[in-house]
MDAnalysis code that builds the backbone (N, CA, C; Angstrom):
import MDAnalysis as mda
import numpy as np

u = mda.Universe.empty(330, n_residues=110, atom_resindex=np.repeat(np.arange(110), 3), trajectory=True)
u.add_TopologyAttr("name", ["N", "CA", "C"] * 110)
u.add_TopologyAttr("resid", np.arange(1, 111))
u.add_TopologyAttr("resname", ["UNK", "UNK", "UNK", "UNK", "UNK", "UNK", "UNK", "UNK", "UNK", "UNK", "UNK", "UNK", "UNK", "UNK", "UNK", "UNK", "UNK", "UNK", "UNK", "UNK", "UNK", "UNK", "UNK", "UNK", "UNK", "UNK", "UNK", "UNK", "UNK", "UNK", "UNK", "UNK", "UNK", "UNK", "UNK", "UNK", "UNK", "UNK", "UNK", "UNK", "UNK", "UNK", "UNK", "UNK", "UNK", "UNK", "UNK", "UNK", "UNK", "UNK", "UNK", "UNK", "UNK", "UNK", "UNK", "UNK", "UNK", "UNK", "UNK", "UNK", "UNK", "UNK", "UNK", "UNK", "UNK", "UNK", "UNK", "UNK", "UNK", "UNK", "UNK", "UNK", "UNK", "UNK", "UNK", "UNK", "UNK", "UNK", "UNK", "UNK", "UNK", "UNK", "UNK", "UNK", "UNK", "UNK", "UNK", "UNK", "UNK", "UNK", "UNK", "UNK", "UNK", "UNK", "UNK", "UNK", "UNK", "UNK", "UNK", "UNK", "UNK", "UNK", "UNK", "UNK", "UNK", "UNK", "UNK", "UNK", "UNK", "UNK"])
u.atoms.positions = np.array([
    [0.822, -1.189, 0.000],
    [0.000, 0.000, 0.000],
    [0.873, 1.263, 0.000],
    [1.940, 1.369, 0.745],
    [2.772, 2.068, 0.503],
    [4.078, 2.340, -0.517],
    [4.211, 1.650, -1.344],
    [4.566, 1.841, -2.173],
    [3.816, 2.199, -3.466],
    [2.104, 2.080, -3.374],
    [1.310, 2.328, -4.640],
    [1.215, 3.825, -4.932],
    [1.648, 4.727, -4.326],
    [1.724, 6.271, -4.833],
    [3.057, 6.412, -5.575],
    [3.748, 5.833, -5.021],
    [5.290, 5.909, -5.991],
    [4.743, 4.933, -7.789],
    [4.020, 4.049, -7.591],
    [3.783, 3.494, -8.613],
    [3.103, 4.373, -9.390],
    [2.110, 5.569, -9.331],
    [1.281, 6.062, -9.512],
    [2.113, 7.561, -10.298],
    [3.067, 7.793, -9.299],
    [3.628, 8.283, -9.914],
    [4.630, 8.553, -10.937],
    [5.162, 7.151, -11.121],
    [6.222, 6.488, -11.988],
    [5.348, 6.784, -13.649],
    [4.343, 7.034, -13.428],
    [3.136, 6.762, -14.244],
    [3.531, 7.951, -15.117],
    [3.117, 9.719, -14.341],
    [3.907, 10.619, -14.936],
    [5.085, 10.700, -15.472],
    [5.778, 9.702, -14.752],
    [7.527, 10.077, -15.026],
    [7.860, 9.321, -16.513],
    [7.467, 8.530, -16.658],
    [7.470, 7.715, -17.865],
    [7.398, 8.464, -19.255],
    [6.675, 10.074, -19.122],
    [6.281, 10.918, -20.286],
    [5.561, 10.394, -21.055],
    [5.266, 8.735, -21.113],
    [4.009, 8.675, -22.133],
    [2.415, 9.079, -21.833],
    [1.857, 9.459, -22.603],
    [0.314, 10.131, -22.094],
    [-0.490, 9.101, -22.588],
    [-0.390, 8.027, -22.630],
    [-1.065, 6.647, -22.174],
    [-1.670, 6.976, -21.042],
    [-0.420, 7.258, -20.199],
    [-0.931, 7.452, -18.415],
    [-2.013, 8.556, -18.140],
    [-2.266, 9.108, -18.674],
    [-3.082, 10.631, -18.450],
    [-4.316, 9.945, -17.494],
    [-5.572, 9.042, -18.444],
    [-6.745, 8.667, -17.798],
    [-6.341, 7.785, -16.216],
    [-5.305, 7.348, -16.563],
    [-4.887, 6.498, -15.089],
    [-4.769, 8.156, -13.939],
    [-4.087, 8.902, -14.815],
    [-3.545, 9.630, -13.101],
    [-4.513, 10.611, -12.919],
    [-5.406, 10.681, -14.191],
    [-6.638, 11.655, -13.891],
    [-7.514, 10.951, -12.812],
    [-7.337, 9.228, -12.941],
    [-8.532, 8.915, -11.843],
    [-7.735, 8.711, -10.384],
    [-6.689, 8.882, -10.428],
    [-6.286, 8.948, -9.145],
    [-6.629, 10.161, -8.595],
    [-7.135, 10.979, -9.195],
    [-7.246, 12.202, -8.560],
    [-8.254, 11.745, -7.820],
    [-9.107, 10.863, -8.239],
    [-10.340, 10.461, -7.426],
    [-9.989, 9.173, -6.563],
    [-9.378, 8.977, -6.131],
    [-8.619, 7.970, -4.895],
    [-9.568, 9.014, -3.481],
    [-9.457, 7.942, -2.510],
    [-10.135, 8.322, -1.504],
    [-8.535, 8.330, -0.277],
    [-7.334, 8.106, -1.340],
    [-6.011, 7.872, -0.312],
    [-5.657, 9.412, -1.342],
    [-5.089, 10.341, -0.256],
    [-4.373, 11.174, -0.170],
    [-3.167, 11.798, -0.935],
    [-2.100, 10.746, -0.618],
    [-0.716, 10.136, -1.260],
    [-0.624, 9.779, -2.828],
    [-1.970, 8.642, -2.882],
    [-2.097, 8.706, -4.552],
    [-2.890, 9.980, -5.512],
    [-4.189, 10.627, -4.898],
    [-4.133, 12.186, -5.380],
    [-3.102, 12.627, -5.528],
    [-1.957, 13.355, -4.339],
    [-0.594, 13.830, -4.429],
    [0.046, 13.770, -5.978],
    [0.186, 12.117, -6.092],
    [1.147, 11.187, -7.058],
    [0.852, 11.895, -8.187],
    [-0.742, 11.516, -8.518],
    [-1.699, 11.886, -9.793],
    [-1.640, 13.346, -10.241],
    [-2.001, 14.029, -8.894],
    [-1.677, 15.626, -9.935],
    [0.042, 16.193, -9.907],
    [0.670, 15.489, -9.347],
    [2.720, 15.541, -9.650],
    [2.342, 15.106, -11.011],
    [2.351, 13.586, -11.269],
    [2.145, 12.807, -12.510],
    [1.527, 13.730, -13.926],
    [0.375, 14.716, -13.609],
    [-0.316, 14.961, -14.906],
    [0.550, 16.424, -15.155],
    [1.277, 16.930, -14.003],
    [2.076, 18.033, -14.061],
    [3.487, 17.933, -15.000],
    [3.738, 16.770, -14.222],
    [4.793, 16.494, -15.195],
    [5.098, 16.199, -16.989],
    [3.666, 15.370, -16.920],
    [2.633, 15.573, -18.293],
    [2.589, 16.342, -19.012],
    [2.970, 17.761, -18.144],
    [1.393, 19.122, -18.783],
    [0.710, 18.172, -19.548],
    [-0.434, 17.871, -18.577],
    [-1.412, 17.639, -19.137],
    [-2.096, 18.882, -18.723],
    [-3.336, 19.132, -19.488],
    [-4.194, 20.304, -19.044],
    [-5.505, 20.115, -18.315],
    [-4.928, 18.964, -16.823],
    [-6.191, 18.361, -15.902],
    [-6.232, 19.530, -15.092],
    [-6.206, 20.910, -15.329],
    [-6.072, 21.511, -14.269],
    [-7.628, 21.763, -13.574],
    [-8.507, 21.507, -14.028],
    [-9.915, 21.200, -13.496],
    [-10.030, 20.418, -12.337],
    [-9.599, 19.308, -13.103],
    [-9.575, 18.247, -11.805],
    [-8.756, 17.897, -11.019],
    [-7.531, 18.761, -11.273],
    [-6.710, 18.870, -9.699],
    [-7.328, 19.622, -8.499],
    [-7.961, 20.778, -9.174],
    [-8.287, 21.957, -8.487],
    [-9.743, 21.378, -7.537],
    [-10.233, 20.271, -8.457],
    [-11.642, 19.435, -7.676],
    [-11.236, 18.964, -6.689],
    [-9.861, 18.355, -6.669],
    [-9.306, 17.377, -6.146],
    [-8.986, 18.478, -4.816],
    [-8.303, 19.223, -4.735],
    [-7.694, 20.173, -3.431],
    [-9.603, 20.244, -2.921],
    [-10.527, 20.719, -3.616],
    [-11.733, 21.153, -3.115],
    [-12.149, 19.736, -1.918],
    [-12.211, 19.137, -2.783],
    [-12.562, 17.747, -1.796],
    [-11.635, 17.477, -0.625],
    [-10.597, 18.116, -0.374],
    [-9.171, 17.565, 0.396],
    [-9.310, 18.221, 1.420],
    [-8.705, 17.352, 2.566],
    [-8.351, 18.371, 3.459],
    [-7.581, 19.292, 3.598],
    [-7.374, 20.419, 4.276],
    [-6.098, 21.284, 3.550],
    [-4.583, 20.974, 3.908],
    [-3.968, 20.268, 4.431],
    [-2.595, 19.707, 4.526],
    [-2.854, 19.019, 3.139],
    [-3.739, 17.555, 2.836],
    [-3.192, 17.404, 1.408],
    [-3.806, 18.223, 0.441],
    [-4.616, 18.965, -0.032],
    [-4.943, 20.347, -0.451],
    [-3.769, 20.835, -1.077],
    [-3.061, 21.323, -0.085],
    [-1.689, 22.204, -0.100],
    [-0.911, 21.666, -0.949],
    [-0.737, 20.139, -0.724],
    [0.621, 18.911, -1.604],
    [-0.113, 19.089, -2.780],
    [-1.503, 18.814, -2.565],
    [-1.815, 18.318, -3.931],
    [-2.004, 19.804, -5.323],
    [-2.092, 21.021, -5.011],
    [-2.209, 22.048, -5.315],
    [-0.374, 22.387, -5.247],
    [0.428, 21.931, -4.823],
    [1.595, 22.347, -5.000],
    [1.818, 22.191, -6.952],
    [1.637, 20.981, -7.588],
    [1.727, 20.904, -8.969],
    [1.220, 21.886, -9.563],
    [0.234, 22.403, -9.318],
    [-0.343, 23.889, -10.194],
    [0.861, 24.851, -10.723],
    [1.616, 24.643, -9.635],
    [2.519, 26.002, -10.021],
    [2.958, 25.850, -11.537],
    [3.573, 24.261, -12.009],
    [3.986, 23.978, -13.256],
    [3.368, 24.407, -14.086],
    [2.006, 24.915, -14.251],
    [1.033, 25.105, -15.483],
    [0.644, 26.929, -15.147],
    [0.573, 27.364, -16.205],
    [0.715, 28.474, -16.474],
    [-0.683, 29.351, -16.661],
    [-1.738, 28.622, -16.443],
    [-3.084, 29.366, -16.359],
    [-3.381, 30.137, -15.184],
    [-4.195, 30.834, -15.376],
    [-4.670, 31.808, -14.003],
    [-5.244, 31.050, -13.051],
    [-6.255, 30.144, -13.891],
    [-6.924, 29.433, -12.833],
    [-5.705, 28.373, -11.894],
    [-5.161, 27.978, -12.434],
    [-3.935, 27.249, -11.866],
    [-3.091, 27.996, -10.781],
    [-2.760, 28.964, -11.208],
    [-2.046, 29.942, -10.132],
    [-3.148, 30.509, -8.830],
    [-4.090, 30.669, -9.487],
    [-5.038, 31.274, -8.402],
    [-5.617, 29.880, -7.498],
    [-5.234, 29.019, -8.043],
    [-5.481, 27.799, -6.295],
    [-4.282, 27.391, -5.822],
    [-3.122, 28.089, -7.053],
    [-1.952, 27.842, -5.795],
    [-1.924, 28.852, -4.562],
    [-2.289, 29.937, -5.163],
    [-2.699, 30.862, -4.378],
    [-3.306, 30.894, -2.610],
    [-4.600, 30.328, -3.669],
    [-5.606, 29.589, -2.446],
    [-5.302, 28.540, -1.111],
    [-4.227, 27.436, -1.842],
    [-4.168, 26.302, -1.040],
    [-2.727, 26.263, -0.490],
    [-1.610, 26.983, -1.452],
    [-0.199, 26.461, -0.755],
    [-0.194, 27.831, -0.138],
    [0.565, 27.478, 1.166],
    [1.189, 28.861, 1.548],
    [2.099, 29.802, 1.320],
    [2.511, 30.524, 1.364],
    [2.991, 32.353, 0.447],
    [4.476, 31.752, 0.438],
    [4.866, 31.067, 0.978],
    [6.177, 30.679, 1.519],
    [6.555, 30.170, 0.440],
    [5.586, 28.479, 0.933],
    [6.307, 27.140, -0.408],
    [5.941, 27.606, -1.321],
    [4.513, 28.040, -2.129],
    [4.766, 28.621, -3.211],
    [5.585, 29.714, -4.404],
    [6.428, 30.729, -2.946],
    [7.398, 31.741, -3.326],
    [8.705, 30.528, -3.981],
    [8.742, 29.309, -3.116],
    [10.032, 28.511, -3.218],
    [9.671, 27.571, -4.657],
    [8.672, 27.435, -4.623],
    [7.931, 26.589, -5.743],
    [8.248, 27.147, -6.963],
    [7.768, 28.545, -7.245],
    [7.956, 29.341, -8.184],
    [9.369, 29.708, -8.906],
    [10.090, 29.770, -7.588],
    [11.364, 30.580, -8.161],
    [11.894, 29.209, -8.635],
    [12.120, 28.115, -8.316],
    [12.790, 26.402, -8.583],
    [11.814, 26.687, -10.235],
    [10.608, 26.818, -10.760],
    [10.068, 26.873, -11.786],
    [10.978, 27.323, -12.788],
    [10.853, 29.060, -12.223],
    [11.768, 29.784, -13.053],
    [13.006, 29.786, -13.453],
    [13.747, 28.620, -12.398],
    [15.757, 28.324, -12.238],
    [15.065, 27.211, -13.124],
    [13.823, 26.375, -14.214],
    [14.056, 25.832, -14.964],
    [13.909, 24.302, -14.666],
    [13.617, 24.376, -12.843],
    [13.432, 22.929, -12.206],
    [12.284, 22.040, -12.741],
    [12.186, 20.843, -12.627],
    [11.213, 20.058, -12.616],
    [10.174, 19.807, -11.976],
    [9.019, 19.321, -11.644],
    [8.085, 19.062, -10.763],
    [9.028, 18.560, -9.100],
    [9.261, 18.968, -8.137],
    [9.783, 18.351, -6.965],
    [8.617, 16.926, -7.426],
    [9.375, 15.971, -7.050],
    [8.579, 14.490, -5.910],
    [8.722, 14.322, -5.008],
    [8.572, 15.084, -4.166],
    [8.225, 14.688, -2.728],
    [7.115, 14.862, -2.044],
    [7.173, 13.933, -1.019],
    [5.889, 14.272, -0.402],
    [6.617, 14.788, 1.012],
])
């Protein structure tokens, strides 16, 4: 069980968009960790699930909220920025952003 979010996320890392419908339905996992995985995964993608990440923080509590809304930063829409806004704090998102702009990758961590 603990290793199935790393699987989940291996999913993104792979770059094929085969994976897209898989990590879109993890967004709908009732485990935490695999949401997390799923919107890292579709970030890494750019895929353009930014709908249903943003469903996904709505339904969440806000500690995973926060993780799971951390991927937004990668995607470049308003609506995307405005629930990073919402859900991560002024801090990690300042740190989030600038790692964007130095050209970084999606962090994986939880």
């Amino acid at each position: 069980m603990y290793m199935f979010p790393a699987w989940v996320l291996a999913l993104g890392l792979t770059g094929d968009s085969r994976a897209i419908p898989l990590l879109q339905q993890a967004l709908s996992s009732p485990n935490h960790m695999i949401q997390i995985a799923g919107a890292k995964g579709l970030a890494e993608l750019q895929d353009n699930s930014i709908p249903l990440i943003i469903d996904a923080c709505r339904r969440s509590p806000a500690e995973a909220a926060s993780l799971i809304a951390q991927s937004l930063v990668y995607f470049d829409g308003a609506d995307a920025q405005n629930a990073v806004d919402k859900y991560v704090s002024k801090g990690t998102a300042k740190v989030l952003r600038e790692a964007k702009a130095r050209g970084q990758r999606t962090p994986f961590t939880y």
